[in-house]
ZAKOLLO-456924 format. One record per atom (N, C-alpha, C): atom name; x, y, z. Coordinates in steps of 0.05 Angstrom, whole numbers, plus 32768, in hexadecimal, padded with zeros to 4 digits. Layout:
<nodes>
{node "CA", {X, Y, Z}}
...
</nodes>
This chain:
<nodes>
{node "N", {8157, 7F03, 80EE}}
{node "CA", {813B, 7F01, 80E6}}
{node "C", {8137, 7EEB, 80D2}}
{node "N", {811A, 7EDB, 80D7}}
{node "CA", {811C, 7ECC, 80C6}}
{node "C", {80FB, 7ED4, 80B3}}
{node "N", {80F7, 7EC9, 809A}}
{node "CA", {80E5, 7EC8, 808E}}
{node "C", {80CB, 7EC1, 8094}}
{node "N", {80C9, 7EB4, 80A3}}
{node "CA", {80AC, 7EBB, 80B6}}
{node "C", {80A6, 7EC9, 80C1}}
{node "N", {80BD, 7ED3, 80D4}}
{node "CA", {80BB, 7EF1, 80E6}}
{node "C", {80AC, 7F02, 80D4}}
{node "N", {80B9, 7F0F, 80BF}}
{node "CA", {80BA, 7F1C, 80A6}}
{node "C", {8096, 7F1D, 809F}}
{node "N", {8095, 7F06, 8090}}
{node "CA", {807B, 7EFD, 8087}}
{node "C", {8061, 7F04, 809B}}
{node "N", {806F, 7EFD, 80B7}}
{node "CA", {8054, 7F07, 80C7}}
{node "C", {8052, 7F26, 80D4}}
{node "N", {8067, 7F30, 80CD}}
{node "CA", {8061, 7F50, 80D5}}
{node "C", {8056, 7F5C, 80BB}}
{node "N", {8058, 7F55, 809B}}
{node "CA", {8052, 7F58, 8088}}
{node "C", {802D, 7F55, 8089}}
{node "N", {8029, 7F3E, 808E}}
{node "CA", {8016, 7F3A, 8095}}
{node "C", {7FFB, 7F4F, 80A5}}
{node "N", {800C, 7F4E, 80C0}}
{node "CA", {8000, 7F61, 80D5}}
{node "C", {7FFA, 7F7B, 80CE}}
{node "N", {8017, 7F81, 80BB}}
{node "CA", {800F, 7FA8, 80B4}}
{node "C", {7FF7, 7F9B, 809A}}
{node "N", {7FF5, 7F8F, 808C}}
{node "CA", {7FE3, 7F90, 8081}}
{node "C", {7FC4, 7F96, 8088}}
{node "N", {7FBD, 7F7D, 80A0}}
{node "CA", {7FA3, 7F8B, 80AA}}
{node "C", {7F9F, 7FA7, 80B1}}
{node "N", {7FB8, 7FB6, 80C1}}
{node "CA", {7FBB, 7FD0, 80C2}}
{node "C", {7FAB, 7FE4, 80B0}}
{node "N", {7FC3, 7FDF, 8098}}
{node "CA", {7FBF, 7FEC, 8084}}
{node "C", {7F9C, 7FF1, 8076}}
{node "N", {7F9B, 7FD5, 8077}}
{node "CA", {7F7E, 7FD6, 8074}}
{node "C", {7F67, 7FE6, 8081}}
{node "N", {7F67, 7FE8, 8098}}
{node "CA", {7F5F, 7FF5, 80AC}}
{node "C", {7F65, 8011, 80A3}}
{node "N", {7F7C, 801F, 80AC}}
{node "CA", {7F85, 8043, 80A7}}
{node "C", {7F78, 803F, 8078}}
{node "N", {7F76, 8030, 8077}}
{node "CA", {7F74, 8038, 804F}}
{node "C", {7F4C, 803D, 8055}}
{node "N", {7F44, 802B, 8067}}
{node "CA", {7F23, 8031, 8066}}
{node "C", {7F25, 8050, 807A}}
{node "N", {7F3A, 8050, 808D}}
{node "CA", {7F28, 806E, 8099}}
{node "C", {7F39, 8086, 8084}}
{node "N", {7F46, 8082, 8073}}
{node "CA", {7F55, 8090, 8063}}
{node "C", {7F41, 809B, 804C}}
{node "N", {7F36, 8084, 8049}}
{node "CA", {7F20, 808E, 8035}}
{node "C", {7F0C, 8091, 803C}}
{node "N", {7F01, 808E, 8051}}
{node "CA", {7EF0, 809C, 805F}}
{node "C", {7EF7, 80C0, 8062}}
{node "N", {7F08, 80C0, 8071}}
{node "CA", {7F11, 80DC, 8071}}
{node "C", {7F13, 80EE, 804B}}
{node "N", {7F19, 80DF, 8046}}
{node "CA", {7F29, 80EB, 8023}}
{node "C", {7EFB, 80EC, 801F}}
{node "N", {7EE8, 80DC, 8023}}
{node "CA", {7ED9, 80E2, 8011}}
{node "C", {7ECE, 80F8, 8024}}
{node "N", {7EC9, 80ED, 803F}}
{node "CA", {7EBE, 810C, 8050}}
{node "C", {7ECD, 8129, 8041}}
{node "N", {7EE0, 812F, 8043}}
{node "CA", {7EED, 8147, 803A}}
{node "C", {7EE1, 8147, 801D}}
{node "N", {7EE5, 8134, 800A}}
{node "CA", {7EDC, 8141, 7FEE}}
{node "C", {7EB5, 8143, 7FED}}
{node "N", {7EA7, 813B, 7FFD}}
{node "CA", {7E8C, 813C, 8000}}
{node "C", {7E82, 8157, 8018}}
{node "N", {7E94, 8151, 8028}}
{node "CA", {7E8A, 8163, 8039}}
{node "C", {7E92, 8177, 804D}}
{node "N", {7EA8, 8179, 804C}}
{node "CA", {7EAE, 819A, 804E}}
{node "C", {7EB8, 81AA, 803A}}
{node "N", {7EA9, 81A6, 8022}}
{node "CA", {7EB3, 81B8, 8007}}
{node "C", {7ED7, 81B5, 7FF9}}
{node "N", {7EDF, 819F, 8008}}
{node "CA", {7EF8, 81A3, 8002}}
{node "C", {7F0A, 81A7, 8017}}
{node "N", {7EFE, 81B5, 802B}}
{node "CA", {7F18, 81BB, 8045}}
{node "C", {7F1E, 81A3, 804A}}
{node "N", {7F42, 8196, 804E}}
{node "CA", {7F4A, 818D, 8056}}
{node "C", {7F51, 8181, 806D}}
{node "N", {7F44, 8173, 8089}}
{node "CA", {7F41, 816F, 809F}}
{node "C", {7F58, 8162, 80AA}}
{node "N", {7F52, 8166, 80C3}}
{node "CA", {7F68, 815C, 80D8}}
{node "C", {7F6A, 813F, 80CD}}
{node "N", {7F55, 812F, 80D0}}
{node "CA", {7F4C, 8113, 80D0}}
{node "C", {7F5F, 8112, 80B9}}
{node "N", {7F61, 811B, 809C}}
{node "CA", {7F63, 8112, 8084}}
{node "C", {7F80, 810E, 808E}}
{node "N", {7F8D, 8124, 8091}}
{node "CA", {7FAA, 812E, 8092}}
{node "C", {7FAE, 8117, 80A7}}
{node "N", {7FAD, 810E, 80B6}}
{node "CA", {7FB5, 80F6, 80D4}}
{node "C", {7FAF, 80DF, 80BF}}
{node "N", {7F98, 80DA, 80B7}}
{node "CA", {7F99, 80C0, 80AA}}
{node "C", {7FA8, 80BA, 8090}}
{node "N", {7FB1, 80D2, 8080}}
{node "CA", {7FC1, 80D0, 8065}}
{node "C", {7FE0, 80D1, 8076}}
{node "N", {7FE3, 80D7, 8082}}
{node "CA", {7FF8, 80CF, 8097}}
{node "C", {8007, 80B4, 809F}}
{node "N", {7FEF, 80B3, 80B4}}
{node "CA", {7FF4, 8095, 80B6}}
{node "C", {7FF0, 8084, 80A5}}
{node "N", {7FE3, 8082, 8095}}
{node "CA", {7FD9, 8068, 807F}}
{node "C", {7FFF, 8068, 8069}}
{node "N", {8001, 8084, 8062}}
{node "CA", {8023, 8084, 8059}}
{node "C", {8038, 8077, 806B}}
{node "N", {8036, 807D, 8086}}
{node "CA", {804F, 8079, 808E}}
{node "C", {8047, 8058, 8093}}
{node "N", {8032, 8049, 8098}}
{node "CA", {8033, 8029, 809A}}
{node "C", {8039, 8023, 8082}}
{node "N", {8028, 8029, 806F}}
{node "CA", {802D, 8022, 8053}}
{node "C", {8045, 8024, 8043}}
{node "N", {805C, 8032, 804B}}
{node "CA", {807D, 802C, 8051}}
{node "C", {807E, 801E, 805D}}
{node "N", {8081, 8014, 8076}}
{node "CA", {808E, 800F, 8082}}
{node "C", {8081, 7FEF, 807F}}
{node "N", {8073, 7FEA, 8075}}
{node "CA", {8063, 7FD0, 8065}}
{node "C", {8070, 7FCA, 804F}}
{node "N", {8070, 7FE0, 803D}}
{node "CA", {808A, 7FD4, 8020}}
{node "C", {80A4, 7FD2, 802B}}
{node "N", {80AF, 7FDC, 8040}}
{node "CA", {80C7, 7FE2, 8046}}
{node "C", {80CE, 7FBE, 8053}}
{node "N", {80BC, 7FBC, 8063}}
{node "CA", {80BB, 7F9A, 8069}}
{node "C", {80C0, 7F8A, 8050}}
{node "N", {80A3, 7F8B, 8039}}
{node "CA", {809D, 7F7A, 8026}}
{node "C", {80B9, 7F82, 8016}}
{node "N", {80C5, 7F8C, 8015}}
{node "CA", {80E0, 7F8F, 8005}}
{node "C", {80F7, 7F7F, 8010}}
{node "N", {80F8, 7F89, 8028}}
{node "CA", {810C, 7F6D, 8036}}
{node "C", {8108, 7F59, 802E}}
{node "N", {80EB, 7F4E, 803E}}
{node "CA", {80E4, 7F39, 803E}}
{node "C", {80E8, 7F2B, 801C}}
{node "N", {80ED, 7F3E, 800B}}
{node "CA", {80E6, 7F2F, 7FF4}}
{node "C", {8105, 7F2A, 7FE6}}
{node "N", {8114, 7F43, 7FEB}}
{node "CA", {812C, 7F39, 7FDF}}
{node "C", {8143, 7F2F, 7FF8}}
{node "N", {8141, 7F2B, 8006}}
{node "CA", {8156, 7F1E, 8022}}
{node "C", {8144, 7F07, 8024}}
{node "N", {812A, 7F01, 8030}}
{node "CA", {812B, 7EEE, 803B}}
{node "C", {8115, 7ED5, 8024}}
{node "N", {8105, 7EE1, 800F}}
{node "CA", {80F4, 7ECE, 8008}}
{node "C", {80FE, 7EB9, 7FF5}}
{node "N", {8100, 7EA0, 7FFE}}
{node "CA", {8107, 7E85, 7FEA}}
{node "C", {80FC, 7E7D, 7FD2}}
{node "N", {80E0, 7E90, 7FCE}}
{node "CA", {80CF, 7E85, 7FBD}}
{node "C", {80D9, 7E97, 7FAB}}
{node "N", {80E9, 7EB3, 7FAE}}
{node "CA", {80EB, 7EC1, 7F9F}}
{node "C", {8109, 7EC3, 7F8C}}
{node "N", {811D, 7EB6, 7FA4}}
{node "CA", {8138, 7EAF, 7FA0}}
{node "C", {8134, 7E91, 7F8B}}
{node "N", {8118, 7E7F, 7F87}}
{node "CA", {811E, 7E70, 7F7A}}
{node "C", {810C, 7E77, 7F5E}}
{node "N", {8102, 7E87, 7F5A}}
{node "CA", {80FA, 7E92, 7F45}}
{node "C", {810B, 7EA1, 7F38}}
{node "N", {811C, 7EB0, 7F3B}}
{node "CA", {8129, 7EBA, 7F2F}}
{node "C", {8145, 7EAB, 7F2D}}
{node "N", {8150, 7E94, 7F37}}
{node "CA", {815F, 7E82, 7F32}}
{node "C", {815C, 7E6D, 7F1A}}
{node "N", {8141, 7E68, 7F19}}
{node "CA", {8139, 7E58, 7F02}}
{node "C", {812A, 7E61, 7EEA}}
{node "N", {8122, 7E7E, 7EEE}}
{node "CA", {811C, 7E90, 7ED7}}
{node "C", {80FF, 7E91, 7ED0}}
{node "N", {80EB, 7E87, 7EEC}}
{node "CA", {80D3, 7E7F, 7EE8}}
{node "C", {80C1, 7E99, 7EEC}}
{node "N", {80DC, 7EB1, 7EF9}}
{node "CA", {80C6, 7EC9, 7F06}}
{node "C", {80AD, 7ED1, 7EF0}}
{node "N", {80B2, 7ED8, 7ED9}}
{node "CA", {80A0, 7EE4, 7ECF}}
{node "C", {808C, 7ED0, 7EBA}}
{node "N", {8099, 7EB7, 7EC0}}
{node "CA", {8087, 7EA0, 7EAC}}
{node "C", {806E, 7E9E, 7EBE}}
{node "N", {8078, 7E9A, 7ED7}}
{node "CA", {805C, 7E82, 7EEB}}
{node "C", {8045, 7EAE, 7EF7}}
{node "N", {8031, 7E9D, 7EF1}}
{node "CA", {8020, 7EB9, 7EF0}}
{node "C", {801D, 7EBC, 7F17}}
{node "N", {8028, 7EAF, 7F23}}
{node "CA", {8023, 7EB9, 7F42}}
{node "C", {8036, 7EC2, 7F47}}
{node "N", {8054, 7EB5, 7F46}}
{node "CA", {8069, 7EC0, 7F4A}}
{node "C", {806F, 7EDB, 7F3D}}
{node "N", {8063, 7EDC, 7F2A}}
{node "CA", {8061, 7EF8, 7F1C}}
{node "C", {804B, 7F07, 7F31}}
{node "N", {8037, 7F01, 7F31}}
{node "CA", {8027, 7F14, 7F4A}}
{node "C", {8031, 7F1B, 7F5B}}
{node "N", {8046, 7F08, 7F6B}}
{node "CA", {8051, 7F08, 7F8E}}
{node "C", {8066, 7F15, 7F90}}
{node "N", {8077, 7F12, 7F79}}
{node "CA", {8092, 7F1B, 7F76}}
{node "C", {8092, 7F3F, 7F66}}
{node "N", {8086, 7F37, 7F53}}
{node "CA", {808D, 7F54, 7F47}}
{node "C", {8070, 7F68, 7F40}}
{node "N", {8052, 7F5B, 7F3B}}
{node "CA", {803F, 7F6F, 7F42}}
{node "C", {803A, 7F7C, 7F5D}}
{node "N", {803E, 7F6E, 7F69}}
{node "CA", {8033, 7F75, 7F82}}
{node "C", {8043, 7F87, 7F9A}}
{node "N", {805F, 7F7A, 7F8E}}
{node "CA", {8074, 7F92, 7F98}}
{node "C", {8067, 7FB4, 7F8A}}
{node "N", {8071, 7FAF, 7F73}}
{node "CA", {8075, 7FC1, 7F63}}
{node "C", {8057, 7FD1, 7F6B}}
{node "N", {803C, 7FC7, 7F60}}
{node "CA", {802E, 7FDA, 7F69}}
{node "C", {8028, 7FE8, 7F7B}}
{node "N", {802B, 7FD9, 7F99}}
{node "CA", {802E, 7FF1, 7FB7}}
{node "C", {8047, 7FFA, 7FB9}}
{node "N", {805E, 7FF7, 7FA6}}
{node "CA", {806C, 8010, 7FA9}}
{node "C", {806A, 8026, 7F9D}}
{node "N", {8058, 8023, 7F81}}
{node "CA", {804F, 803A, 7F72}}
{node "C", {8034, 804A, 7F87}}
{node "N", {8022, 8035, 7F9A}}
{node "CA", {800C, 803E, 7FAA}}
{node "C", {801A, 8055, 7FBB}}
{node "N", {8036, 8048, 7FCA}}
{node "CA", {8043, 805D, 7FDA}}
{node "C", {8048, 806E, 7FC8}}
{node "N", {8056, 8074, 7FBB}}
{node "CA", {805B, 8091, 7FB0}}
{node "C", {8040, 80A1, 7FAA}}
{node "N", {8032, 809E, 7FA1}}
{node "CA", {801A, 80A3, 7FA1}}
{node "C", {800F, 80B3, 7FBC}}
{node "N", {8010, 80A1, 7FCF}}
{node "CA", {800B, 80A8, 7FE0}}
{node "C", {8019, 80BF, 7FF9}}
{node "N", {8028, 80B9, 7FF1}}
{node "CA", {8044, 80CF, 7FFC}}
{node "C", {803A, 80E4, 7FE8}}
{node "N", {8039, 80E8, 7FD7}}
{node "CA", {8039, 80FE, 7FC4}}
{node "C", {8017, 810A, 7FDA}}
{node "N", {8003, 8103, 7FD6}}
{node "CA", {7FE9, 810C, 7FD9}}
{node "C", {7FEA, 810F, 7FFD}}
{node "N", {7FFF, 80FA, 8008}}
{node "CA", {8001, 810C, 8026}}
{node "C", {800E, 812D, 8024}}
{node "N", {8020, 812F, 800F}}
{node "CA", {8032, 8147, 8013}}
{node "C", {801F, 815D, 800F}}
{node "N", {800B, 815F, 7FEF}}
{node "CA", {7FFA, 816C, 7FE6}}
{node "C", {7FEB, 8174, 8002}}
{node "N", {7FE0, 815B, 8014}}
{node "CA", {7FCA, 8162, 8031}}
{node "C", {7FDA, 8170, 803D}}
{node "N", {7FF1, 8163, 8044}}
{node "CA", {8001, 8173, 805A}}
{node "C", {8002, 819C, 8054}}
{node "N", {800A, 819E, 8042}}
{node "CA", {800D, 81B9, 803A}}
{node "C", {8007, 81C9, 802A}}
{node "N", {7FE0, 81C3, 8028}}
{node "CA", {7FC4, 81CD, 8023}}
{node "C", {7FAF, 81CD, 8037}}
{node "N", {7FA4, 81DE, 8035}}
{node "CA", {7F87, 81E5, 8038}}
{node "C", {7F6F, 81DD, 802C}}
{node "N", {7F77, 81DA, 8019}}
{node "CA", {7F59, 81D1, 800B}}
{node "C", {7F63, 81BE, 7FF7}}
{node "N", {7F55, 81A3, 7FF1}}
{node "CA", {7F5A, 818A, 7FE1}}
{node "C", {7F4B, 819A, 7FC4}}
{node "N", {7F66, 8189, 7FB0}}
{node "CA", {7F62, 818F, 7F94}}
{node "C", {7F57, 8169, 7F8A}}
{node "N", {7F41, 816F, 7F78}}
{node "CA", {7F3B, 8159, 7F7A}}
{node "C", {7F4E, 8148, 7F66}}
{node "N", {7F63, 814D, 7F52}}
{node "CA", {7F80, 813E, 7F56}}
{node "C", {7F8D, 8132, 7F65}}
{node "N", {7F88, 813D, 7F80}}
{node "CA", {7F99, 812B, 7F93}}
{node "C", {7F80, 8116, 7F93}}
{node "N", {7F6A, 811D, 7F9E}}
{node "CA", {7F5C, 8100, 7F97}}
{node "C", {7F57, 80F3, 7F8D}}
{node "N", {7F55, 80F8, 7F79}}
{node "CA", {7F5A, 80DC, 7F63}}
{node "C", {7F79, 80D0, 7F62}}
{node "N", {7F8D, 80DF, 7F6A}}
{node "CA", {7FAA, 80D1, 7F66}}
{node "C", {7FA0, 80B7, 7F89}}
{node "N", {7F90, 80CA, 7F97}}
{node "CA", {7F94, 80B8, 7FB1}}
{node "C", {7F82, 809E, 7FB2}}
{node "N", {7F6E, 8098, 7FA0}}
{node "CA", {7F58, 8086, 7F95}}
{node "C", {7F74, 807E, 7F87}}
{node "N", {7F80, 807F, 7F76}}
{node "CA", {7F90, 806B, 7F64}}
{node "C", {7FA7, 805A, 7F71}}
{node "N", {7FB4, 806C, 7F8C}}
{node "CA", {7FBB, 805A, 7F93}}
{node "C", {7FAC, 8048, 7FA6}}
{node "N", {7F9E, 8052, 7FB1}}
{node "CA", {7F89, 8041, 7FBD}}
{node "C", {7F7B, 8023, 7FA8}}
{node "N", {7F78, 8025, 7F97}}
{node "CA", {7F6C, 801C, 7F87}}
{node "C", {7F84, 8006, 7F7A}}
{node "N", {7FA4, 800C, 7F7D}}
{node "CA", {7FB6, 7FFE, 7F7B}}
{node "C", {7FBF, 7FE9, 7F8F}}
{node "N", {7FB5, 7FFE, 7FA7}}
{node "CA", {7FBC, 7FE9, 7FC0}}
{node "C", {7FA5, 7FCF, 7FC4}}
{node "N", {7F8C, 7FD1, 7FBB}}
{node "CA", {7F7D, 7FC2, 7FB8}}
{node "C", {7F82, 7FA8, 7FA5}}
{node "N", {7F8B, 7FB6, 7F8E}}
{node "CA", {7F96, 7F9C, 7F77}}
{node "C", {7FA1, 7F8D, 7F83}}
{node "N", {7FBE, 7F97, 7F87}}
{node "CA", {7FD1, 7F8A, 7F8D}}
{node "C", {7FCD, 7F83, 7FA9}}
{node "N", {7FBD, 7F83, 7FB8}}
{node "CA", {7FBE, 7F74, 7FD8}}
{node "C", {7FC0, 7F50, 7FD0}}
{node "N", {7FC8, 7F4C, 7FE4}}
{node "CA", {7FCC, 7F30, 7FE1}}
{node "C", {7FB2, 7F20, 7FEE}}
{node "N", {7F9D, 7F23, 7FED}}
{node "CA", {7F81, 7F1E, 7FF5}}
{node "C", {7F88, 7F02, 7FF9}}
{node "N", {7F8A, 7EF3, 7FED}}
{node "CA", {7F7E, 7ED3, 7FF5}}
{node "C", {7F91, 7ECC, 8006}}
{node "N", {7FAE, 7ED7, 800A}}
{node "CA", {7FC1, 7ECF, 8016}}
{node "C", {7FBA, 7ED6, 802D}}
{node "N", {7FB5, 7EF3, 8033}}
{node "CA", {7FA8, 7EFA, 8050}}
{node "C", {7F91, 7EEA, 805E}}
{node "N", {7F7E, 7EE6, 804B}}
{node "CA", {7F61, 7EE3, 805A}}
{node "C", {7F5C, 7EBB, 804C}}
{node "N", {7F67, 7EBA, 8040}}
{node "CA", {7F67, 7EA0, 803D}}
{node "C", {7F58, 7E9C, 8023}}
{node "N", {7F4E, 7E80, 8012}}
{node "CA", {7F49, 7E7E, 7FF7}}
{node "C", {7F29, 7E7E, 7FFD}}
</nodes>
């Protein structure tokens, strides 16, 4: 595998992600607005899937970052990671916050999975990571400057 490969499946799950995070919260606000709380099929399928891409997205962006990325092997060779403020975004915010988004999110699938009725804790933990995954997206890189 080479670093483009990498970079462009990184890429791809991204629009994904994007996609399952709007019907995710779609579902997350239907349930807290309007069925009192019951927990729906929809919510539980979409807190589902939006987890398991959203692994399997860091699980890429982690390869990709310590095996194959150059920009990152030379940042930390010359000691620039945490001086230069992008390399600090690319390398270590941006990791770091969608892997705190996954746990997050794994945590508030498990709560769906094996409830009946949403505590509004889990939604606010599921807005925060939501709200992490937004920070840290790599916007201009995706959609351009």
């Amino acid at each position: 595998m080479d670093f483009n490969l990498m970079l462009n499946a990184h890429r791809g799950f991204a629009y994904l992600i994007l996609l399952l995070t709007a019907i995710y919260v779609i579902a997350l606000l239907l349930t807290m607005f309007g069925y009192s709380g019951k927990i729906t099929k929809l919510l539980k399928k979409s807190s589902l899937f939006t987890m398991i891409f959203f692994h399997t997205q860091a699980l890429i962006g982690l390869i990709m970052l310590f095996f194959f990325s150059p920009g990152f092997k030379e940042a930390t060779a010359t000691g620039t990671l945490m001086k230069d403020a992008v390399a600090r975004n690319t390398y270590v915010e941006h990791p770091t916050s969608m892997i705190i988004a996954a746990i997050l999110l794994t945590i508030v699938n498990k709560k769906f999975k094996t409830n009946d009725k949403m505590k509004m804790s889990w939604a606010v933990m599921a807005f925060i990571a939501i709200a992490l995954m937004l920070w840290a997206f790599q916007w201009k890189r995706l959609f351009g400057a």
